[in-house]
Kinemage of the C-alpha trace (Angstrom):
@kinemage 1
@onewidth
@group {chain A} dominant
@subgroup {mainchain}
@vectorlist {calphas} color= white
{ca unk a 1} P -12.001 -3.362 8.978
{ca unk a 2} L -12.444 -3.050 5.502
{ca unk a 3} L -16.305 -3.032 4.619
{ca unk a 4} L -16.212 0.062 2.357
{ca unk a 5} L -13.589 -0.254 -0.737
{ca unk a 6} L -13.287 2.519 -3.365
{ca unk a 7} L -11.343 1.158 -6.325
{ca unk a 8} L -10.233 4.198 -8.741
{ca unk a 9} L -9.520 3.281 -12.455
{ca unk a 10} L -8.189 5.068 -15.345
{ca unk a 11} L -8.233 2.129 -18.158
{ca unk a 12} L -4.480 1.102 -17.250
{ca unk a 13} L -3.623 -2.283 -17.109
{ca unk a 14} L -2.022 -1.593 -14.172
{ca unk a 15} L -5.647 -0.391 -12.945
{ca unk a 16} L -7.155 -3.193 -14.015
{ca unk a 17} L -4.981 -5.527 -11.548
{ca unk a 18} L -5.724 -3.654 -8.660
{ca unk a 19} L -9.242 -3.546 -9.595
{ca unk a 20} L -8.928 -7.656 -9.238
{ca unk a 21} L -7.285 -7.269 -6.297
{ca unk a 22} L -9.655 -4.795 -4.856
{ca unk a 23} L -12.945 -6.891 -5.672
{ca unk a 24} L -11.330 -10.045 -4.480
{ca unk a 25} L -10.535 -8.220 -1.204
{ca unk a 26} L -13.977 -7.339 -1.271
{ca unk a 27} L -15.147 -10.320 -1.702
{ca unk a 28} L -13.833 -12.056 1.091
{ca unk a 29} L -14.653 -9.154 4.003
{ca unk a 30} L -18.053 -8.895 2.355
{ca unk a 31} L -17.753 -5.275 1.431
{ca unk a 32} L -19.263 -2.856 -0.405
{ca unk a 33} L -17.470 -1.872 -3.452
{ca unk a 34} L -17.272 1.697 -5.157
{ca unk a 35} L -15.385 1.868 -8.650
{ca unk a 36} L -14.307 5.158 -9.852
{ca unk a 37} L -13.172 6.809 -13.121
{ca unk a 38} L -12.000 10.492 -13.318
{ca unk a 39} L -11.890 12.519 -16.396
{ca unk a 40} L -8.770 14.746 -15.756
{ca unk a 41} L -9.687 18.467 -16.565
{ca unk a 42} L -6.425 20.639 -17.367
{ca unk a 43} L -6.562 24.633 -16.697
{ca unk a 44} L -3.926 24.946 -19.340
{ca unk a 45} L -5.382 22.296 -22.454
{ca unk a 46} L -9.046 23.061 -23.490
{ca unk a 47} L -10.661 20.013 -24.817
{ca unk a 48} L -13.753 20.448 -27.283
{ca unk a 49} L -16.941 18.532 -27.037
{ca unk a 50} L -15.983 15.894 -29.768
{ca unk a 51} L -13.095 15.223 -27.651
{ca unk a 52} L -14.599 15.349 -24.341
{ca unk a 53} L -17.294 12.642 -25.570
{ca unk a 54} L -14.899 10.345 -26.343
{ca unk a 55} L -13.270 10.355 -23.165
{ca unk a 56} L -16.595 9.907 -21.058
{ca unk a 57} L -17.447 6.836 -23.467
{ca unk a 58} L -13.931 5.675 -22.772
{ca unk a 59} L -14.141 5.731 -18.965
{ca unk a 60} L -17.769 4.137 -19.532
{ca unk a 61} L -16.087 1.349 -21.023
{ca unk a 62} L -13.539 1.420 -18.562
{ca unk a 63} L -15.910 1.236 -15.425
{ca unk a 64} L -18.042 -1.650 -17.438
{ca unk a 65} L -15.008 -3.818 -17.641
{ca unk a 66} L -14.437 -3.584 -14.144
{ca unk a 67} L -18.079 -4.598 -13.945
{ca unk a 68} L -18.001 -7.400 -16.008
{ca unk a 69} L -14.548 -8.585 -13.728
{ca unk a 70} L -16.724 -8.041 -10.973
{ca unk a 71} L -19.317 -10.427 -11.813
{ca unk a 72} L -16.520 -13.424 -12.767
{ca unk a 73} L -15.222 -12.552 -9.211
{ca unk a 74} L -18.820 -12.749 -7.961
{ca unk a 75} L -19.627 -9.797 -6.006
{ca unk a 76} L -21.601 -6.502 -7.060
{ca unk a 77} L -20.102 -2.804 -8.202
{ca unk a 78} L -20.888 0.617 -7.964
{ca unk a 79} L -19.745 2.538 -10.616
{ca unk a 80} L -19.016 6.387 -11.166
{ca unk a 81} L -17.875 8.741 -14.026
{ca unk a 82} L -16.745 11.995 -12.589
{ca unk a 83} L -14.286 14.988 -13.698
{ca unk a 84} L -11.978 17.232 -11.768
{ca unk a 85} L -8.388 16.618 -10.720
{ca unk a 86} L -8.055 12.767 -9.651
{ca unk a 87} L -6.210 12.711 -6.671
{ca unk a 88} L -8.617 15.372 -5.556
{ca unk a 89} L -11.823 13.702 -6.822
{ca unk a 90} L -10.101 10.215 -5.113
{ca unk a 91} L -10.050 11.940 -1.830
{ca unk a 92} L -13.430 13.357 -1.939
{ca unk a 93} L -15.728 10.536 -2.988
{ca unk a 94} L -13.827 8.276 -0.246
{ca unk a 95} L -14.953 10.870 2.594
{ca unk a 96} L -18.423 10.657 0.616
{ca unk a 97} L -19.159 7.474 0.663
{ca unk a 98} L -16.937 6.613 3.828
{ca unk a 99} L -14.641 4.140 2.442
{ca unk a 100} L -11.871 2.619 4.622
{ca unk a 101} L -9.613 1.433 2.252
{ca unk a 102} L -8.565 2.657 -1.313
{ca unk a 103} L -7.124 -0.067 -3.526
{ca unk a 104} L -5.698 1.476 -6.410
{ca unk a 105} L -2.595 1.090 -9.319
{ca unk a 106} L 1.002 1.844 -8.875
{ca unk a 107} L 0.883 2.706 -12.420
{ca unk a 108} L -1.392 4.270 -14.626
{ca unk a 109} L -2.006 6.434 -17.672
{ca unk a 110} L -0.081 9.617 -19.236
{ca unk a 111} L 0.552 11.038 -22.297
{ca unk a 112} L 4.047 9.924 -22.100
{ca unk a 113} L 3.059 6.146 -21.506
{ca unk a 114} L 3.757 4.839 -18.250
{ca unk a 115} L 3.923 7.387 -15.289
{ca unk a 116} L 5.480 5.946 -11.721
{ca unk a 117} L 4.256 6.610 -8.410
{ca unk a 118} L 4.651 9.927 -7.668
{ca unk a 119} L 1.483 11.237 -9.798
{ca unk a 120} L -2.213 10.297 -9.296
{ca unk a 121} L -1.746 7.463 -6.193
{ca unk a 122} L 1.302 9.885 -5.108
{ca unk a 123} L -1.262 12.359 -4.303
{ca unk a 124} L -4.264 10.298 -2.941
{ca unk a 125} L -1.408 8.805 -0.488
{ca unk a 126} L -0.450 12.363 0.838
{ca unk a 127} L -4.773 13.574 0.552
{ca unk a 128} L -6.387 10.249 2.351
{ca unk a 129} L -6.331 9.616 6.153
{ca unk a 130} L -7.494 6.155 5.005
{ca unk a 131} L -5.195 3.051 4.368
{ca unk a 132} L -4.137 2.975 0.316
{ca unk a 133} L -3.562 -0.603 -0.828
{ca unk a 134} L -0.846 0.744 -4.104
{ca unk a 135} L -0.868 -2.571 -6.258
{ca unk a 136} L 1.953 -2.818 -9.659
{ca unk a 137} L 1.813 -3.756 -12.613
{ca unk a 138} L 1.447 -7.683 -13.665
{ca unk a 139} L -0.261 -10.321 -15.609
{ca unk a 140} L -4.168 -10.916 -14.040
{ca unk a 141} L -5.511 -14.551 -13.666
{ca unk a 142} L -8.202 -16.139 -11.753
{ca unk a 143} L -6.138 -16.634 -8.759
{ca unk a 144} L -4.390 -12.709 -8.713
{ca unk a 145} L -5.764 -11.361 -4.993
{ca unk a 146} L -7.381 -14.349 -3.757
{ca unk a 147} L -4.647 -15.377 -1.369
{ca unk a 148} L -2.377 -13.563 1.227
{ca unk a 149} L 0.328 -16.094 2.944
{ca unk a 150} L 2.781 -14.155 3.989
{ca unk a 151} L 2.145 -10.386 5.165
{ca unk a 152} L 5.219 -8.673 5.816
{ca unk a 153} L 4.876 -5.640 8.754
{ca unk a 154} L 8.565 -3.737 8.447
{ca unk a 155} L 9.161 -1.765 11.846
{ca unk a 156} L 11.459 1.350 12.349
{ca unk a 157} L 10.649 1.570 16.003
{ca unk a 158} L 8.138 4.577 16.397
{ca unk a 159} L 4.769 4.623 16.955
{ca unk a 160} L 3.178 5.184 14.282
{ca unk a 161} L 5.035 2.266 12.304
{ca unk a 162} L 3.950 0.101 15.217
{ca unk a 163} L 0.350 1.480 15.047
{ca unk a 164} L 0.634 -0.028 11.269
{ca unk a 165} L 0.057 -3.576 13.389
{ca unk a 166} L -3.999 -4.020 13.519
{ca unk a 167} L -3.670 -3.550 10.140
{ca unk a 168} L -1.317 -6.552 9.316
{ca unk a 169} L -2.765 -8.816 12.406
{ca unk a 170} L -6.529 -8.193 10.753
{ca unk a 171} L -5.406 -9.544 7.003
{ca unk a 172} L -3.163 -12.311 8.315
{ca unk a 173} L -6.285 -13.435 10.384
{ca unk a 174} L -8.830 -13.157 7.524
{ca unk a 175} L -6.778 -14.890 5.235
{ca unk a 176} L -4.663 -17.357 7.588
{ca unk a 177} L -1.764 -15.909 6.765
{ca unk a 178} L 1.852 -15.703 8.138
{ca unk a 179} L 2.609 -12.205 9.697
{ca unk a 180} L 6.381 -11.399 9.542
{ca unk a 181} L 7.820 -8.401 11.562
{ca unk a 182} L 10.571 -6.942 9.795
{ca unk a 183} L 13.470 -4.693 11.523
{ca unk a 184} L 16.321 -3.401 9.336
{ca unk a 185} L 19.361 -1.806 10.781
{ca unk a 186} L 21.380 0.561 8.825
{ca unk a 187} L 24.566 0.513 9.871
{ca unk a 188} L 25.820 2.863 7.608
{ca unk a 189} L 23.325 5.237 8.280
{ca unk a 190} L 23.054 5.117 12.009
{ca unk a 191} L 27.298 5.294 12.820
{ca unk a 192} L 28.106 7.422 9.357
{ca unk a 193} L 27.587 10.544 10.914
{ca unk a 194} L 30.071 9.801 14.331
{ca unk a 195} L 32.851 7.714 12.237
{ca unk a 196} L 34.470 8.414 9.153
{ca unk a 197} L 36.574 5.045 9.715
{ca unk a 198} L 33.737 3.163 10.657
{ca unk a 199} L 31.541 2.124 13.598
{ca unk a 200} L 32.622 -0.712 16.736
{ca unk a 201} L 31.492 -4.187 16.627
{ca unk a 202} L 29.794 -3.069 20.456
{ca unk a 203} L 27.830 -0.168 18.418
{ca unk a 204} L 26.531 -2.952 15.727
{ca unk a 205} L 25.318 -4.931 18.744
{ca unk a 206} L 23.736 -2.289 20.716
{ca unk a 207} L 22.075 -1.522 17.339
{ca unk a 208} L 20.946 -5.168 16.645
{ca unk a 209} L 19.466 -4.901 20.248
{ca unk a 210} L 17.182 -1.882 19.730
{ca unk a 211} L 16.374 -4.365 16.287
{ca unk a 212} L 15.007 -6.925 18.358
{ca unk a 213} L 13.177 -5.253 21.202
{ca unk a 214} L 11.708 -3.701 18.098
{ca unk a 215} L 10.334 -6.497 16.578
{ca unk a 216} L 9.537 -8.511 19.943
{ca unk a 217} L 7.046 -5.282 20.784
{ca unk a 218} L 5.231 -5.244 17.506
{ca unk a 219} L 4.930 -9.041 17.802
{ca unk a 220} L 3.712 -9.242 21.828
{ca unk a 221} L 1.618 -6.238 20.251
{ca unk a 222} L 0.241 -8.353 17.936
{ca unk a 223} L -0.362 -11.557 19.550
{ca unk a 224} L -1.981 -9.612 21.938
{ca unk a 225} L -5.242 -9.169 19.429
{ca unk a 226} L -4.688 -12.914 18.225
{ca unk a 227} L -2.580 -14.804 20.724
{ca unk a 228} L -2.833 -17.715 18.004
{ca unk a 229} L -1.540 -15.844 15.107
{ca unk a 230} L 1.010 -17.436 12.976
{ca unk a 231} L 4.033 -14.773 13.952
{ca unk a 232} L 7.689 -14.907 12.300
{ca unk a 233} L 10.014 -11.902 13.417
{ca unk a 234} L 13.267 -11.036 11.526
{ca unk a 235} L 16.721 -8.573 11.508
{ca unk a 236} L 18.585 -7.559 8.870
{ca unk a 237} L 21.195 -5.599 8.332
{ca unk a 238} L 20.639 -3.642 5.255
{ca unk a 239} L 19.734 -0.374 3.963
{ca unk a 240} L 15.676 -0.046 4.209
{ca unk a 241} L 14.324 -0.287 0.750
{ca unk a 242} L 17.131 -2.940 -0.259
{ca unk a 243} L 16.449 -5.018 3.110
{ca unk a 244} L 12.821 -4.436 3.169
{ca unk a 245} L 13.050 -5.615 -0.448
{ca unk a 246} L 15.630 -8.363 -0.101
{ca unk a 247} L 13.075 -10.005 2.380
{ca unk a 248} L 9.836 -9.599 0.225
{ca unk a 249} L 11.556 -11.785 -2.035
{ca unk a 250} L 13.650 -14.440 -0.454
{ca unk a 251} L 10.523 -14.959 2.116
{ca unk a 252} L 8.366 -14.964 -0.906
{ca unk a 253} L 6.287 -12.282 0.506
{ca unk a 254} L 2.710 -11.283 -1.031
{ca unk a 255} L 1.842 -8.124 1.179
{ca unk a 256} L 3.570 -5.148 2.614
{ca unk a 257} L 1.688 -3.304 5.382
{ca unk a 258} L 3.415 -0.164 6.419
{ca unk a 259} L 3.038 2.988 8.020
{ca unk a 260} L 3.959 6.111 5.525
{ca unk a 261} L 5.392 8.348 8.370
{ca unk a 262} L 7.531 6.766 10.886
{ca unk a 263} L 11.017 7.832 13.041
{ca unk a 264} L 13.098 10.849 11.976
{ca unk a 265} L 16.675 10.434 12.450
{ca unk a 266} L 19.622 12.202 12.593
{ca unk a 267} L 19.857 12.709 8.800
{ca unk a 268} L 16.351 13.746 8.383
{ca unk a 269} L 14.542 10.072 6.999
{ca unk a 270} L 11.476 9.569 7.710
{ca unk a 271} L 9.735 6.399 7.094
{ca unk a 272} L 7.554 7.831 4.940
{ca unk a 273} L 10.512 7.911 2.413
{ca unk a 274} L 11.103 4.571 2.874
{ca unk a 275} L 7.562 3.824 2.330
{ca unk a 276} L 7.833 6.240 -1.319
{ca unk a 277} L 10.991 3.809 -2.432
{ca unk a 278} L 9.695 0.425 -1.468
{ca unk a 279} L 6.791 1.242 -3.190
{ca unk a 280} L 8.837 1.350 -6.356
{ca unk a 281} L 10.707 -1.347 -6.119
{ca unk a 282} L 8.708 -4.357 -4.886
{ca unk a 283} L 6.633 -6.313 -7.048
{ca unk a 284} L 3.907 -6.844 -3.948
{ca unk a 285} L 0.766 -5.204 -3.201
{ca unk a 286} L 1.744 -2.291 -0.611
{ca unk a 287} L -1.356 -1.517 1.863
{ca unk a 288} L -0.199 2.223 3.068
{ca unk a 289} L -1.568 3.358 6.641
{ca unk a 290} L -1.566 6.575 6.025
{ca unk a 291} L -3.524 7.416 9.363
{ca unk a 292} L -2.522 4.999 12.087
{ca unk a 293} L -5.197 3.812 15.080
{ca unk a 294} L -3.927 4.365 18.305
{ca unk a 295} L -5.430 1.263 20.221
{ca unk a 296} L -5.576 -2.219 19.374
């Protein structure tokens, strides 16, 4: 599923972790591997040739450290050096060279420090019709994207967040892993708009219902493309980001697969904005189907 990887890197240390992760992915579907740096050009800051050199030996440095990581990890790199707008450049060497998964930082450079999502892998998420695996910050070892042992799949109920599901099922088989399927029911949400002095113990239950019948499709979903797969299925009663985040770490997850558009509801959520605020909250890997399969 993934045998073509682009891993885009702009000298962050926050790059440089999801370049471990990336290779190490790489390494174990036996993939090819594209590493890319991007020299941002501005249409409002003009930079002169003195500066401009600098920055290409910068991201020449940046793409050979990635190589030399690469070589510890034991697998083999190619590198590019290109200018334009990232998210745009991103987009367009992935159709290029017809990569099926972009493994890139939750965090990267600005001139500010720091930026959060919602700049350069903001972008590629919204550009791509390819999964994005958005990895944070953290210390890098050896062992930093080697294993996967529990994948957590959260569900909302719609199809496309169920179409998410080859996507988990395919990771927890290559890596043995423990696939939990993840409903969270928002009370709040779902009875605020019919009951300003709250919602009947009958409506909570009919709720928790839907919950279930949720989860038990994505998992007879799932068994049904490994009917040995280790399966663990799950309701809470939560908000979305704080449940979906509650369980990543009391279940010591290591991987969130999720869809980035799922159900509209009365008040106008999609999943997708779920997706945007679990992303900055969870200190996981988040592999974002941004263009769901329809069979499986």
């Amino acid at each position: 599923m993934y045998d073509r990887i682009l891993i885009p890197i702009d000298g962050s240390d926050c790059a440089k972790r999801a370049a471990k992760y990336g290779l190490e992915l790489g390494k174990s579907y036996g993939s090819t591997i594209a590493v890319l740096s991007v020299l941002e050009q501005s249409r409002f800051r003009r930079i002169d040739a003195e500066t401009q050199d600098e920055r290409k030996e910068q991201g020449a440095d940046d793409l050979a450290e990635i190589e030399a990581m690469a070589d510890k990890v034991g697998v083999s790199v190619d590198t590019t050096l290109s200018e334009g707008k990232p998210h745009e450049v991103i987009a367009e060497y992935a159709t290029e060279i017809d990569a099926n998964l972009v493994v890139m930082g939750r965090r990267g450079r600005s001139r500010l420090g720091s930026q959060i999502l919602g700049s350069v892998t903001d972008r590629v998420l919204r550009t791509v019709t390819i999964p994005v695996c958005a990895v944070p910050n953290g210390d890098i070892s050896d062992e930093t994207g080697t294993t996967y042992s529990r994948i957590l799949l959260p569900t909302d109920g719609s199809e496309n967040a169920e179409n998410a599901t080859p996507y988990g099922v395919n990771i927890a088989q290559q890596y043995d892993a423990t696939l939990h399927v993840l409903n969270v029911v928002d009370v709040q949400m779902e009875g605020g708009l019919f009951s300003a002095g709250g919602v009947s113990k009958k409506f909570i239950e009919r709720l928790e219902e839907r919950g279930t019948e949720t989860v038990e499709r994505v998992a007879e979903r799932a068994r049904g493309i490994d009917s040995e797969i280790d399966l663990e299925t799950a309701i809470v009663r939560e908000t979305p980001t704080a449940g979906i985040q509650d369980y990543v770490n009391d279940e010591d997850i290591d991987l969130v697969v999720m869809a980035s558009r799922g159900e509209a509801n009365l008040r106008g959520q999609l999943l997708g904005s779920v997706t945007d605020t679990v992303l900055s909250v969870v200190d996981v890997p988040v592999l974002v189907v941004t263009k769901t399969v329809q069979t499986a």
